[in-house]
C-alpha positions as CSV (number, residue, x, y, z in Angstrom):
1,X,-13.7,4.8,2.0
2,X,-13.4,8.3,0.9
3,X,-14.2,11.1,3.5
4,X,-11.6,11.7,5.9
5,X,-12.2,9.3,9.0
6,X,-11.6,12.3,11.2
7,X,-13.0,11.3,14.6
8,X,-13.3,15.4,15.8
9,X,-14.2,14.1,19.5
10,X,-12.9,10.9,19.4
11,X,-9.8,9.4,20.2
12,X,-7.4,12.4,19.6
13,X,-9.3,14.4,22.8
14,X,-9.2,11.3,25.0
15,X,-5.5,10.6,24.2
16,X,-5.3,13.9,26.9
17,X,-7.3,12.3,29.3
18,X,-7.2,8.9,28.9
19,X,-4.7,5.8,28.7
20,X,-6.6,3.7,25.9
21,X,-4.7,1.7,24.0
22,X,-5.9,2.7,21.0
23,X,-5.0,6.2,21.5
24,X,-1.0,5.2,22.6
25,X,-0.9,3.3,19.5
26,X,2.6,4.1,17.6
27,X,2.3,2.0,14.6
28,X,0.3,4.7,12.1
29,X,0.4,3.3,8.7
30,X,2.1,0.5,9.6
31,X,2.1,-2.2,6.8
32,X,2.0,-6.0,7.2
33,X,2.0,-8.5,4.4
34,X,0.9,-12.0,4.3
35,X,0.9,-14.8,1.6
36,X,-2.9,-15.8,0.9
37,X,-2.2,-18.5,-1.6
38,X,0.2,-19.4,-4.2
39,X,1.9,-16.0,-5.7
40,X,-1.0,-13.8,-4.1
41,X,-0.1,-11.9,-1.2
42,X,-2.0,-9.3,1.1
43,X,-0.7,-6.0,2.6
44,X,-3.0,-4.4,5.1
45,X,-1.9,-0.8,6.8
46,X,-3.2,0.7,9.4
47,X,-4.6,3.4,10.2
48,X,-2.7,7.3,9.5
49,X,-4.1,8.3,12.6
50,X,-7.5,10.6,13.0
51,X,-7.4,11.5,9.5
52,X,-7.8,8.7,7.2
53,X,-7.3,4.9,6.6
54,X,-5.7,3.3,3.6
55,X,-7.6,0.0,1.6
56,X,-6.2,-3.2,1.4
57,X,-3.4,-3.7,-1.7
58,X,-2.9,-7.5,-3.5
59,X,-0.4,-8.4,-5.1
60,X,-0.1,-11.2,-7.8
61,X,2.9,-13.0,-8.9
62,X,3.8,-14.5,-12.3
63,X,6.9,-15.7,-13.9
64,X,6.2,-12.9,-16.4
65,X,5.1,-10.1,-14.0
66,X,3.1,-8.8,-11.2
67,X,0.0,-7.6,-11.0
68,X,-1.2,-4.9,-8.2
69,X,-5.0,-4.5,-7.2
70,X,-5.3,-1.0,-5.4
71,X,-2.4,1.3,-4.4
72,X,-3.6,2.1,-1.1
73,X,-4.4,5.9,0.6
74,X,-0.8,7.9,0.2
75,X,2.9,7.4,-1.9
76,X,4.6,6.7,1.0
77,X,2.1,3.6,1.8
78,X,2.3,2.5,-1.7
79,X,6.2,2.7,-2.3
80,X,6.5,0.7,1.4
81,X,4.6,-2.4,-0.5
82,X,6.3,-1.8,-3.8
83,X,9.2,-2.3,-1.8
84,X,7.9,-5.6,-0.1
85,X,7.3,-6.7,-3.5
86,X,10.2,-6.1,-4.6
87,X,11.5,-8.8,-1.8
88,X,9.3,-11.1,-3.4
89,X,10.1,-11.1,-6.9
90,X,12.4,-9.5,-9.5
91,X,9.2,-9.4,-12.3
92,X,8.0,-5.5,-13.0
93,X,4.5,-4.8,-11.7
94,X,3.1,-4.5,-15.0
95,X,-0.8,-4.1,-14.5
96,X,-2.5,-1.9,-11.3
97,X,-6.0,-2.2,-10.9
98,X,-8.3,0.3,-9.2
99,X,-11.5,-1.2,-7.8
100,X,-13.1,2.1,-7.5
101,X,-12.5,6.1,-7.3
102,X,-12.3,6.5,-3.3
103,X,-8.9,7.7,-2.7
104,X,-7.8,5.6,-0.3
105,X,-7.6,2.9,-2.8
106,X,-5.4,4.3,-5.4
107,X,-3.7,7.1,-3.7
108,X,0.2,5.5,-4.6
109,X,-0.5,5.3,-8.3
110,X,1.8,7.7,-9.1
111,X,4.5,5.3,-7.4
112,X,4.0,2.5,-9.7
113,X,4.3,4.4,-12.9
114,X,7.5,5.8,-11.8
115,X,8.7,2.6,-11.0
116,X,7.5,1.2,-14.3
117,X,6.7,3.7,-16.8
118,X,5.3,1.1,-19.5
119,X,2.6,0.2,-16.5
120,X,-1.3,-0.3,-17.6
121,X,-3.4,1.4,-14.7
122,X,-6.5,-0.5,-15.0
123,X,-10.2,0.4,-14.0
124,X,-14.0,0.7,-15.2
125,X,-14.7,3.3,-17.7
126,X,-17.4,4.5,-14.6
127,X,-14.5,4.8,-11.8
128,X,-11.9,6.7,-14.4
129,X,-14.8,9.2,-14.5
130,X,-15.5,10.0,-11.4
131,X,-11.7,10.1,-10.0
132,X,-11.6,12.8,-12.7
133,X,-14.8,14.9,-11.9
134,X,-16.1,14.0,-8.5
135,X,-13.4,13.0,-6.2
136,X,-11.9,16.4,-6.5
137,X,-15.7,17.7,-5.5
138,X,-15.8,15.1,-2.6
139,X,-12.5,16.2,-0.9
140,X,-11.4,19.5,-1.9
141,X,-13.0,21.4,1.4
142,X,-11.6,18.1,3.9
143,X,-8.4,18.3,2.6
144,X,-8.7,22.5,2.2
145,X,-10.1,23.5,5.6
146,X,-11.8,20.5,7.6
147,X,-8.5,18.9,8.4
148,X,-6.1,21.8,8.6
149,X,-8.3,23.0,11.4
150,X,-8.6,19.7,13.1
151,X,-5.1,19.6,13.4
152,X,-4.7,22.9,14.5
153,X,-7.0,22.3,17.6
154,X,-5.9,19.3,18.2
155,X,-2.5,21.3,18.3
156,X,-3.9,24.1,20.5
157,X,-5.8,21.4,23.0
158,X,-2.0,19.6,23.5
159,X,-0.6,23.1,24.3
160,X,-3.3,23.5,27.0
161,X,-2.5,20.2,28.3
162,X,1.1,20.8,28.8
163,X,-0.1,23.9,30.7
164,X,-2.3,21.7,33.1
165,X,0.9,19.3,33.5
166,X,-1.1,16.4,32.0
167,X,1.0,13.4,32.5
168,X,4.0,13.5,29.7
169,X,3.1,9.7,28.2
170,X,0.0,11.2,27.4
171,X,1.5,14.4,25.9
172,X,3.7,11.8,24.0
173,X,1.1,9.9,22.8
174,X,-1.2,12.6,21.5
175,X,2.2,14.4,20.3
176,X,2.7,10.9,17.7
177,X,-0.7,11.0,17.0
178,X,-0.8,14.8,15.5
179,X,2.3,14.0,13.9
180,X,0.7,11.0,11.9
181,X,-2.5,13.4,11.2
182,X,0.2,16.0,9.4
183,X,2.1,13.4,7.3
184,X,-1.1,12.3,6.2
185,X,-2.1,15.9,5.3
186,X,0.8,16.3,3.5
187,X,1.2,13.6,1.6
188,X,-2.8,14.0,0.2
189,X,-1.8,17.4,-0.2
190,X,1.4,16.8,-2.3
191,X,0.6,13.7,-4.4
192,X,0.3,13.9,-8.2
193,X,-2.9,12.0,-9.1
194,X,-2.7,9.5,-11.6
195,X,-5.2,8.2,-13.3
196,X,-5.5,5.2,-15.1
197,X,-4.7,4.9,-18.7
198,X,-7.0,1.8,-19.5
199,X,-10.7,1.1,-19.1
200,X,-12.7,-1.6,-19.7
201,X,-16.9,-1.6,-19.7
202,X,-18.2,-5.0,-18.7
203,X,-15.3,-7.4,-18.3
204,X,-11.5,-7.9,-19.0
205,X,-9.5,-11.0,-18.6
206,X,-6.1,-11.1,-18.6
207,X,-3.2,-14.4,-18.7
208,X,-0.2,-12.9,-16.6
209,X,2.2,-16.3,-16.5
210,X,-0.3,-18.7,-17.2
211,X,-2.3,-17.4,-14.8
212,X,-5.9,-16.2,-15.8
213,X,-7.1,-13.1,-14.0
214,X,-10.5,-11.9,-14.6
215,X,-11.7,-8.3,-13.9
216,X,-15.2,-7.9,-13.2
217,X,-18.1,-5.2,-12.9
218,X,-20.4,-4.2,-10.6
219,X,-22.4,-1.5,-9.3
220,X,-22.3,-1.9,-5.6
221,X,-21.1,0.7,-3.2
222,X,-20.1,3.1,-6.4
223,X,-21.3,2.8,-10.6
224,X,-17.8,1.7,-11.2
225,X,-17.0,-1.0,-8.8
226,X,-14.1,-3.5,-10.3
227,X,-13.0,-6.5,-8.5
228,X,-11.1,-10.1,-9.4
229,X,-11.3,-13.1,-9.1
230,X,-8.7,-15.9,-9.9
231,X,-10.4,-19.0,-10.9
232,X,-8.2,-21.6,-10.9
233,X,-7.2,-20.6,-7.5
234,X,-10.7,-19.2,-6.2
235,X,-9.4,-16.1,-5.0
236,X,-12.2,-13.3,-4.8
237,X,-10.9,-9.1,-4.7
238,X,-13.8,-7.7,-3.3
239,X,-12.5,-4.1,-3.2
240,X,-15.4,-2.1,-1.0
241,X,-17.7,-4.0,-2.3
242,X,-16.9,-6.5,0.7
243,X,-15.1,-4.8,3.6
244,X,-14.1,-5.3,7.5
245,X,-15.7,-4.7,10.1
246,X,-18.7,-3.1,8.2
247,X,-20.0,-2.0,4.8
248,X,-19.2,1.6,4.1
249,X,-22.3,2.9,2.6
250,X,-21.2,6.6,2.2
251,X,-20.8,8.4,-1.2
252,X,-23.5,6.8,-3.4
253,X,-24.6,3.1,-3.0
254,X,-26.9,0.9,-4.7
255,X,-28.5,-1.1,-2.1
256,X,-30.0,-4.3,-4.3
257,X,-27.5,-4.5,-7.0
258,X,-24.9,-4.5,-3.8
259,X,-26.3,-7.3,-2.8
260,X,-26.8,-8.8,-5.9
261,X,-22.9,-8.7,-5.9
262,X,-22.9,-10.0,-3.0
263,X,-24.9,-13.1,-3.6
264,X,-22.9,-14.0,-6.9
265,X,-20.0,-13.4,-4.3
266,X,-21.5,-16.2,-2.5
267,X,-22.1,-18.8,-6.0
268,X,-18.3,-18.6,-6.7
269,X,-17.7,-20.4,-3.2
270,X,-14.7,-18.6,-3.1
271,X,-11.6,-20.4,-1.6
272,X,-10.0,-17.2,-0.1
273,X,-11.7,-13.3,0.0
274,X,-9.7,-10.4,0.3
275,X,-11.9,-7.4,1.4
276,X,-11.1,-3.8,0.8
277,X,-10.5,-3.6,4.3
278,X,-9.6,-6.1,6.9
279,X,-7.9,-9.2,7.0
280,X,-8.6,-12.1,4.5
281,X,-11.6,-14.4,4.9
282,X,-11.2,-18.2,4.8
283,X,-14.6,-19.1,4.1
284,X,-17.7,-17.4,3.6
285,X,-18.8,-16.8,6.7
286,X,-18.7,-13.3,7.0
287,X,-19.9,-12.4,3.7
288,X,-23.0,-14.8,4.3
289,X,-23.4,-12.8,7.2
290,X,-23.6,-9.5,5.3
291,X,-25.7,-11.1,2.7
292,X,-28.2,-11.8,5.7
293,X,-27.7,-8.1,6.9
294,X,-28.7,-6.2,3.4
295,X,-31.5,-9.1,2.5
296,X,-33.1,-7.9,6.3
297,X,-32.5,-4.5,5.9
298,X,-33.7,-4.4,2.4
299,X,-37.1,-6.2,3.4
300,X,-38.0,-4.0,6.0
301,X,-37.8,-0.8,3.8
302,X,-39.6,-2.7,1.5
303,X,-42.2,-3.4,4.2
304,X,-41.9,-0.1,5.5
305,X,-42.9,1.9,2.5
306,X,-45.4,-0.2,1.8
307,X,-46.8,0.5,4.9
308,X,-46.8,4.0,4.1
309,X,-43.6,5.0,6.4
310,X,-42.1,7.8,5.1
311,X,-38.3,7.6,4.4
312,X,-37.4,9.4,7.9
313,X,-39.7,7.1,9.6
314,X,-38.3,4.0,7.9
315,X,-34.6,5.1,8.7
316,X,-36.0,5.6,12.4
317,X,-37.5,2.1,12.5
318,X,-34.4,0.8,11.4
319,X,-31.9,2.5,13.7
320,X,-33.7,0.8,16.8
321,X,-32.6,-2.6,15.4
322,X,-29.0,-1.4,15.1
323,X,-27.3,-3.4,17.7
324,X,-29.5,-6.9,16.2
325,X,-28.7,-5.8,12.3
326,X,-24.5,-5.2,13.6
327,X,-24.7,-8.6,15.1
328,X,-25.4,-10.6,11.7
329,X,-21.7,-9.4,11.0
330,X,-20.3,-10.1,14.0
331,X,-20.0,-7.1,15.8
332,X,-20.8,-7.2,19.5
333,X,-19.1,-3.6,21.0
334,X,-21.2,-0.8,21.3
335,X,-18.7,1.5,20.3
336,X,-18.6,-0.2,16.4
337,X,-21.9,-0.9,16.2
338,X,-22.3,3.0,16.4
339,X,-19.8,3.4,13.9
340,X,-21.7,0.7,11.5
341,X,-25.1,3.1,12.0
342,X,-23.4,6.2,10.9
343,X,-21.4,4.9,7.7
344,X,-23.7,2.0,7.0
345,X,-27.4,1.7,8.2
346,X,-28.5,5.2,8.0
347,X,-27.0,5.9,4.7
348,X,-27.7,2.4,3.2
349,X,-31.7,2.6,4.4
350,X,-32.2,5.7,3.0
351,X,-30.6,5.0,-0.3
352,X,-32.7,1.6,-0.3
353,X,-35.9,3.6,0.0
354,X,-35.0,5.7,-2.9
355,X,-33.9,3.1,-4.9
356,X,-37.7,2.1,-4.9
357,X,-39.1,5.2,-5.8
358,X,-36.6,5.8,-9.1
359,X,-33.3,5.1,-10.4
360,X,-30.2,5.9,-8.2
361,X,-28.0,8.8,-9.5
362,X,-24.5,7.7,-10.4
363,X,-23.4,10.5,-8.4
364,X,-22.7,10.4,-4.2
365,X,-25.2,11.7,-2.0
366,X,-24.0,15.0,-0.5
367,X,-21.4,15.8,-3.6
368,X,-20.4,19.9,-2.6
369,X,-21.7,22.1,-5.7
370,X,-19.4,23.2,-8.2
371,X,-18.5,26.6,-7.7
């Protein structure tokens, strides 16, 4: 994901009026590993708060080295998993992949090269592009303006509170919370980006320790999408390109190859798959069920504009069905199928519409104009 997940009248207001548990939550970027199979290990963090998340980072152990796919959203994230690592094995890291140019997904690269300066930073010639000229487009003004004045609302609505005598454990809890929003600022703000020093354009395989690891291509949710897959052990990196608990549409998707992906997802019959996001999958369920999703959505703008449905009417059509279309992926509470209309269906329906008309542009819809 690449916009700030800044949730302006979400969770951060209620925390002054309300006693969720979500909103007393303490553990902001908290990491948790877990061994997947043999030498392949997961590390899942979650979220910094209101202001952003941080994608999934594997890592793969070999006799001869390691292997890192994604350095999740911030330094300090990244050098809390180097450091788990570290307990693991004595190897250097000697390859990190990036599986595409969202900067939640390779936000710590600068930790790994100064861990191990000899280190090959690994991505499509497409994503090493873009992190260069559009990610700087796509979150200059968030990082510039949009979140410095969140924070300094939020900061204002605590003051107010404490001036009404609002309980203290709620003070206290949205108190934590601002603090994770700032050290999340900060570290965005201060980080040196680093960008990888090796492409590839369709494919690269590489033999780490015997092991073969193969680096693929697709153009899914961005032009550059790279994930892996481990063949001997049937482990699938999805990257965004498979996420939990919804597809992130957002920033420039292409609707039928995505599912294209999707479906040779599905024809590897993978053992184990590690999303972008969420926790590892044990069997395909829950990608079959987002293969059903984009093959129903994708139909019915198909049938739509046939019909003669303009886009907006299409997208209208579409949105109705929300709560059916969420349940093909599991989700059931109102409150995420919501969140799976704004940053999946309305985005993904729209671009699928396009996508008939003429070829997709490789850059994100929305991109601010250079100055």
């Amino acid at each position: 994901m690449s916009r700030f997940a800044v949730r302006r009248l979400s969770c951060s207001l209620l925390c002054l009026s309300l006693l969720s548990s979500y909103c007393l939550a303490k553990d902001f970027g908290k990491v948790t590993g877990q061994k997947v199979a043999e030498g392949v290990y997961l590390f899942t963090t979650t979220p910094y708060g209101d202001a952003g998340l941080s994608g999934n980072s594997v890592a793969i152990l070999s006799d001869e080295g390691v292997l890192v796919f994604d350095s999740n959203g911030t330094p300090e994230t990244a050098a809390t998993v180097l450091a788990e690592i570290r307990k693991l094995t004595d190897k250097p890291v000697r390859y990190l992949v990036n599986s595409h140019w969202h900067w939640d997904h390779w936000g710590g690269n600068q930790v790994y090269l100064a861990a191990f300066p000899g280190l090959q930073i690994i991505t499509h010639e497409k994503t090493r592009e873009l992190m260069l000229t559009v990610e700087p487009r796509w979150n200059e003004k968030g990082l510039k303006e949009d979140l410095p004045q969140f924070l300094d609302s939020f900061e204002k609505q605590i003051a107010a509170a404490k001036a009404r005598n609002v309980p203290a454990e709620r003070i206290k809890a949205a108190e934590e919370r601002l603090a994770a929003d700032r050290n999340f600022m900060a570290q965005k703000q201060s980080l040196h980006k680093t960008y990888p020093n090796v492409t590839f354009s369709g494919s690269m395989t590489l033999i780490l320790g015997g092991r073969e690891i193969q680096l693929l291509h697709a153009q899914a949710i961005t032009t550059g999408d790279t994930y892996l897959y481990l063949p001997k052990e049937k482990v699938l990196v999805t990257g965004d390109i498979l996420l939990s608990p919804y597809p992130f549409a957002i920033g420039g998707t292409y609707p039928a190859e995505w599912l294209g992906t999707l479906e040779k997802f599905a024809e590897r019959a993978p053992a184990v798959i590690l999303p972008g996001h969420g926790d590892a999958e044990t069997n395909t369920d829950f990608l079959r069920g987002n293969i059903a999703l984009f093959q129903d959505a994708i139909m019915q703008v198909k049938s739509a504009k046939a019909k003669g449905m303009t886009v907006d009417q299409t997208a209208e059509a579409l949105a109705k069905q929300n709560s059916e279309l969420a349940a093909k992926i599991g989700i059931k509470d109102a409150e995420t199928a919501d969140a799976f209309k704004a940053y999946f269906l309305d985005v993904f329906v729209k671009r699928a519409y396009r996508e008939l008309e003429s070829p997709l542009s490789d850059l994100p819809d929305g991109l601010p104009k250079q100055n």
